[in-house]
LUMZARO-18446 format. One line per field, with one value per residue (C-alpha): x, y, z; residue number from 1; residue in three letters. Coordinates in steps of 0.5 Angstrom, whole numbers, plus 500, padded with zeros to 3 digits. Layout:
<votors>
xx	(X  ...);
yy	(Y  ...);
zz	(Z  ...);
resi	(NUM  ...);
resn	(ALA  ...);
</votors>
This chain:
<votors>
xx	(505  500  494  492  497  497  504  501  495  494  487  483  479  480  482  475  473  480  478  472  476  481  487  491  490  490  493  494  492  496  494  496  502  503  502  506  512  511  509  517  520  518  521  527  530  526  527  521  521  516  519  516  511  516  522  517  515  522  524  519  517  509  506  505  498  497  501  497  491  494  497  490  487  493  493  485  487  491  498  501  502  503  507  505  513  519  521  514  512  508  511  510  505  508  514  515  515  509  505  503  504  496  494  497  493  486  487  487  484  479  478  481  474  474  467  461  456  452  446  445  447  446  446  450  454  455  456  462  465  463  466  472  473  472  478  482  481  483  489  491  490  494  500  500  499  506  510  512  514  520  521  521  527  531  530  532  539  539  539  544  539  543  538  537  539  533  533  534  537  540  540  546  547);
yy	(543  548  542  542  538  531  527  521  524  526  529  532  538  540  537  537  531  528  521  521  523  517  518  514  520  518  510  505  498  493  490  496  497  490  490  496  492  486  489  492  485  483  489  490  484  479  484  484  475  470  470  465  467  464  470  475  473  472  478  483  479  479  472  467  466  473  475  469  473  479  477  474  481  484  478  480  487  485  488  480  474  468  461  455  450  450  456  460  465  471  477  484  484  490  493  497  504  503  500  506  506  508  503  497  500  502  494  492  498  501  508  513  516  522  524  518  523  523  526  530  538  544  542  548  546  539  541  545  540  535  538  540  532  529  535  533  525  527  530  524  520  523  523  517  515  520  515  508  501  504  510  505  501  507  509  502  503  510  508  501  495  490  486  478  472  470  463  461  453  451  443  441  433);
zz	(552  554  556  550  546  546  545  541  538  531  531  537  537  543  550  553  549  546  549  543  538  533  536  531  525  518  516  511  514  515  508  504  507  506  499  497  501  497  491  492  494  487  483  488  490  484  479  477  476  479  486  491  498  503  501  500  507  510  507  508  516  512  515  509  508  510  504  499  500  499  492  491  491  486  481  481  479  474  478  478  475  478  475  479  478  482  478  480  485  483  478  475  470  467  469  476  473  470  476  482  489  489  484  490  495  491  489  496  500  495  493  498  501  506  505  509  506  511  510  517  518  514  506  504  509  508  500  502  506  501  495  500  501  494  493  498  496  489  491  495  490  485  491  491  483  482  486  482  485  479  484  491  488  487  493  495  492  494  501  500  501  498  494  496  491  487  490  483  483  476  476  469  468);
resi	(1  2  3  4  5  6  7  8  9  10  11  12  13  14  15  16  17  18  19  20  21  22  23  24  25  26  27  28  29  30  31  32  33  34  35  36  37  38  39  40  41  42  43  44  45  46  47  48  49  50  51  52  53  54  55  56  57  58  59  60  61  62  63  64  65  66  67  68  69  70  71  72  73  74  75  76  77  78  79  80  81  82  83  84  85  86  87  88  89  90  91  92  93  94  95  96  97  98  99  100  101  102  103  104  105  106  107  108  109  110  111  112  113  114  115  116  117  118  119  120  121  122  123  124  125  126  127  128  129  130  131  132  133  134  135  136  137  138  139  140  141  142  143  144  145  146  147  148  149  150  151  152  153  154  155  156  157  158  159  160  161  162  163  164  165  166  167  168  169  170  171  172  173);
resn	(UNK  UNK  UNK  UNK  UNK  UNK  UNK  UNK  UNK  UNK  UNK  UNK  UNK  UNK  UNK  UNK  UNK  UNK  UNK  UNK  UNK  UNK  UNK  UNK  UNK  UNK  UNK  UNK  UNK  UNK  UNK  UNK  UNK  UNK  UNK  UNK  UNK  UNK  UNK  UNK  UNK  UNK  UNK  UNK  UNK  UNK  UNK  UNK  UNK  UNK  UNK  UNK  UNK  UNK  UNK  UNK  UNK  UNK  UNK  UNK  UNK  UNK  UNK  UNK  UNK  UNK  UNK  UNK  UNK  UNK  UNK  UNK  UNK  UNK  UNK  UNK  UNK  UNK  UNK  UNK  UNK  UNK  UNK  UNK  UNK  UNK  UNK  UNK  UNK  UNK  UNK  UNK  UNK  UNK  UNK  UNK  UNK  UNK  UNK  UNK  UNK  UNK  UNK  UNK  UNK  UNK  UNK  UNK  UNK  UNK  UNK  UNK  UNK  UNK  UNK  UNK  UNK  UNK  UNK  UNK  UNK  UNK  UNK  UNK  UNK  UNK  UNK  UNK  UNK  UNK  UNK  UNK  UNK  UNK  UNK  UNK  UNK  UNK  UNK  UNK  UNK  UNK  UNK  UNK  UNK  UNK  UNK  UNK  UNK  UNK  UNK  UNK  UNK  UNK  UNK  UNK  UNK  UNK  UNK  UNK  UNK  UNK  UNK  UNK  UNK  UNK  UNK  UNK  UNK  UNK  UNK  UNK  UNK);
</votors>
């Protein structure tokens, strides 16, 4: 290290004042990453089906009633149904491959927004930082939309995770 660099931070301009600067970079709150891996949990190891909170929960190590409010938030969006019963839990509203990595975390987390448009500062200054972050937003986002909850489950079997049993009971008299 030259007294420049800073083992654990992401983004500092310069030492001399690095304890203002956010330290932790750029990340995805607990919620988004959450929703992605539940979103996964359905597709990989429920194949899609209604599958119940408490295995996604046990699965993925997401506490319960954090998780029901995350699946809240993706039913509103349309990206899952859910079925009340012994045999309910939430689903896929359409198949994972047409479901995108980004429309989970816009559904949890909002659009991506790199600009606080502030309007302090130069103008011409701030027009070119402006137009340079709304690029940069769309990139992020198109990154995002180029990944399927489809690609995720390959990646899965790519990797040899085993999926789960489905908990499905059938009762014959």
């Amino acid at each position: 290290m030259d007294g420049h660099e800073h083992p654990s931070s992401s983004l500092v301009v310069d030492n001399a004042d690095a304890k203002t600067h956010i330290k932790s970079g750029l990340k995805l709150s607990n919620k988004g990453r959450y929703g992605v891996r539940a979103i996964f949990d359905i597709a990989f190891h429920g194949r899609g089906k209604a599958t119940q909170v408490k295995h996604i929960a046990e699965r993925q190590d997401i506490p319960p009633r954090f998780l029901e409010q995350i699946f809240q938030d993706l039913k509103k969006a349309g990206l899952v149904t859910s079925k009340r019963g012994p045999r309910g839990g939430y689903a896929l509203s359409r198949p994972s491959a047409e479901i995108s990595v980004g429309e989970v975390i816009r559904a949890l987390e909002g659009k991506i927004q790199l600009d606080d448009e502030t309007m302090g500062g130069d103008a011409t200054g701030r027009a070119v930082t402006s137009r340079a972050f709304r690029e940069l937003e769309a990139d992020m986002e198109a990154c995002l939309d180029a990944v399927s909850i489809e690609d995720l489950c390959e990646r899965g079997e790519a990797e040899g995770i085993h999926r789960k049993p489905t908990h499905r009971y059938v009762y014959s008299i």
